[in-house]
N, C-alpha and C positions, 0 to 999 in steps of 0.2 A: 644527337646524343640522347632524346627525350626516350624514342624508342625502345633504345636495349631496355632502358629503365622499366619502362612499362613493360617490356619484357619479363625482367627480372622482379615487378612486383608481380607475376602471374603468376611466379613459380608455387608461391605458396599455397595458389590456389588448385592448382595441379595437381599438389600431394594433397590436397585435403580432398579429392577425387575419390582415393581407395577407400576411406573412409565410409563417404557414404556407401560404398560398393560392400562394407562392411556388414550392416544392417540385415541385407536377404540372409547372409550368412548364418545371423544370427536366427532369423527366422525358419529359416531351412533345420537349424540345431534341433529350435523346437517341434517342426513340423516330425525329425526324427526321435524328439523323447518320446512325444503324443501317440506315435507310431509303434513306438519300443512298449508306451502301458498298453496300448492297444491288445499288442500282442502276448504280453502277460494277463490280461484280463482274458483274453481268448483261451489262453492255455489254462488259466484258472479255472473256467466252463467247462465242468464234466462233459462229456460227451454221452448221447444218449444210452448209453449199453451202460456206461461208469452210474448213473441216475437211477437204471432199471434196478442195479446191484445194492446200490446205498437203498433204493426203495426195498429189497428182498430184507438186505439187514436189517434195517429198521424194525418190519415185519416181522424179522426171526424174533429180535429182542422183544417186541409188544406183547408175544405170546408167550414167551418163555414169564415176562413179567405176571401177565394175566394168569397163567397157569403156577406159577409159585402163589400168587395173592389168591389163587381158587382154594388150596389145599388150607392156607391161613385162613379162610372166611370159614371152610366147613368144619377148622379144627374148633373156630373160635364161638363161629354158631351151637355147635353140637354141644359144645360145653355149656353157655348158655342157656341155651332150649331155645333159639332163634329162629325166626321163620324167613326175617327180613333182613338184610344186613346192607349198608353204606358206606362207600370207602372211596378215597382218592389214588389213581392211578399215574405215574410221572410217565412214563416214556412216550403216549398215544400224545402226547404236549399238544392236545387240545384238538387233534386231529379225529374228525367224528367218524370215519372209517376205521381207524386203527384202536378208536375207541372200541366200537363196534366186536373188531377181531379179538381187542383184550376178553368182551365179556366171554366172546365164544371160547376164548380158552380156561375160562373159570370157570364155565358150562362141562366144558370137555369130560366127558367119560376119564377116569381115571385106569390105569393099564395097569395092574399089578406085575407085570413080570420086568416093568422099568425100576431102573435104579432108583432115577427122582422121582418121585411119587408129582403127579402136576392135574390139574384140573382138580374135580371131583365135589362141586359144591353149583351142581344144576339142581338137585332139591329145594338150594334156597333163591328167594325172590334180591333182590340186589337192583342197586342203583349206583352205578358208578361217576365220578366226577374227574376230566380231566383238565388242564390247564395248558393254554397256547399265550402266545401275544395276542393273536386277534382273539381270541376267543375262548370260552368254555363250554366243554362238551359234555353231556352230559346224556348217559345210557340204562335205560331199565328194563330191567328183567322180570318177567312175573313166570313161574313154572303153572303149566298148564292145570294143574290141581289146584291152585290157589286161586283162579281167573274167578272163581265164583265170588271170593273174599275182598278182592282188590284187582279193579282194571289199570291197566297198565298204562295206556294214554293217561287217565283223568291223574293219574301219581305225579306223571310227567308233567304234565298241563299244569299241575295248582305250583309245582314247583319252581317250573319254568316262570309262571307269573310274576311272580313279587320283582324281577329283575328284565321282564320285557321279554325273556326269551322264546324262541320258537320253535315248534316242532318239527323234523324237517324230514323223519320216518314215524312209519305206524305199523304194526303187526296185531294181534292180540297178547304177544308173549313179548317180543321187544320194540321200545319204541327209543327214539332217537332223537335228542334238539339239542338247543346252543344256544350260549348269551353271548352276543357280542360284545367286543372290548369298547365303552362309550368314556371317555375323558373326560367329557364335557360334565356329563353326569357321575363322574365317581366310580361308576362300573370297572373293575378290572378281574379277570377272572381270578385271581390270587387273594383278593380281599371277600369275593363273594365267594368261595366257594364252602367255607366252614356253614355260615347262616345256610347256604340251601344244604346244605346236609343234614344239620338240626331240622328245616323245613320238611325233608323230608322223611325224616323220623318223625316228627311232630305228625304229620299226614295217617302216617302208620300207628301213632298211638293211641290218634280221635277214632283210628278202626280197630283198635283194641289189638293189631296185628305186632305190636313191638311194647317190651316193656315199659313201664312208666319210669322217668328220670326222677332215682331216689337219693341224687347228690351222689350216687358210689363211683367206682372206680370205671362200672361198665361200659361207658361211653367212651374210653381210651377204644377199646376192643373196635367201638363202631367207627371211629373216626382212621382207625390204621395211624395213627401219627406219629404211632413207636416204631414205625415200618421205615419212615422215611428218616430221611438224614435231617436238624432244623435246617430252616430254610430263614 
């Protein structure tokens, strides 16, 4: 009689068999979410031609921004009597190539028979400041008339200094560098970028090339700030 018994205590142990047989099941579930984000993080990945495209837009918009802010700098220089002018650019968001194409589009020959008037402010020399997370780009311009007054590296170079940054093109007419974004130290391009832009007014006014700050209103004009949205 002992047998059945112990038979019958086994049964429980039998059903508690599918149980553990439960577990892979469970593991299998997830092996199929991990697969399922997989495959949404794949589909999220532009694919390269989608990339080329958002790089094209991007593009479009940097110049269109640069060529509105060209006709701003020469309406706002002319008024003034300005040789020099400094301003912060958003879309190039710190990107030192697209900085680059911003300037060329403030450079741009203006086209009278366009609707929207765009470029037309390559007579004046310009230093432009753009803002990324890693970094701040920063692009000047000297017109080839003024090279005798002020070289274009050394504007760069004293400006770049006070914050570490470095040059990373050179031309005689434009040159190109960056400060990188340091935590450690405070650096962020959205905190430093107003001081180098005084810096590099300051620069231009120990060369007599930008007027001297008489408290007035002029310095809205150089900083562009009414241009942008706050921030």
């Amino acid at each position: 009689d002992a047998s059945p018994k112990k038979g019958g205590e086994a049964k429980p142990k039998k059903e508690a068999a599918p149980k553990k047989d439960a577990a892979p099941k469970k593991e299998a579930k997830k092996d199929e979410k991990k697969d399922d984000k997989k495959a949404d993080e794949a589909a999220k990945e532009p694919t390269p031609e989608e990339l080329e495209k958002m790089k094209k837009d991007k593009l479009k918009k940097v110049i269109k921004e640069g060529g509105k802010r060209g006709v701003e700098i020469e309406g706002a220089a002319d008024m003034g009597g300005l040789q020099f002018f400094c301003t912060a650019v958003e879309l190039p968001e710190g990107d030192l190539d697209l900085t680059v194409e911003s300037m060329k589009a403030m450079n741009a020959k203006s086209d009278p028979t366009e609707e929207e008037r765009k470029g037309g402010s390559g007579h004046i020399g310009k230093m432009i400041f753009s803002c990324g997370v890693d970094q701040l780009a920063v692009v000047a311009y000297v017109p080839e008339d003024k090279l005798e007054a002020l070289s274009c590296e050394e504007w760069l170079k004293t400006v770049l200094a006070n914050f570490s940054g470095t040059v990373v093109s050179s031309s005689p007419t434009v040159c190109s560098g960056c400060v990188k974004t340091n935590s450690d130290k405070g650096v962020f391009p959205l905190k430093i970028r107003e001081p180098m832009i005084l810096e590099a007014n300051n620069f231009l006014r120990k060369k007599g090339l930008f007027p001297e700050d008489n408290g007035s209103d002029d310095d809205e004009c150089v900083f562009g700030d009414d241009d942008f949205p706050s921030m």
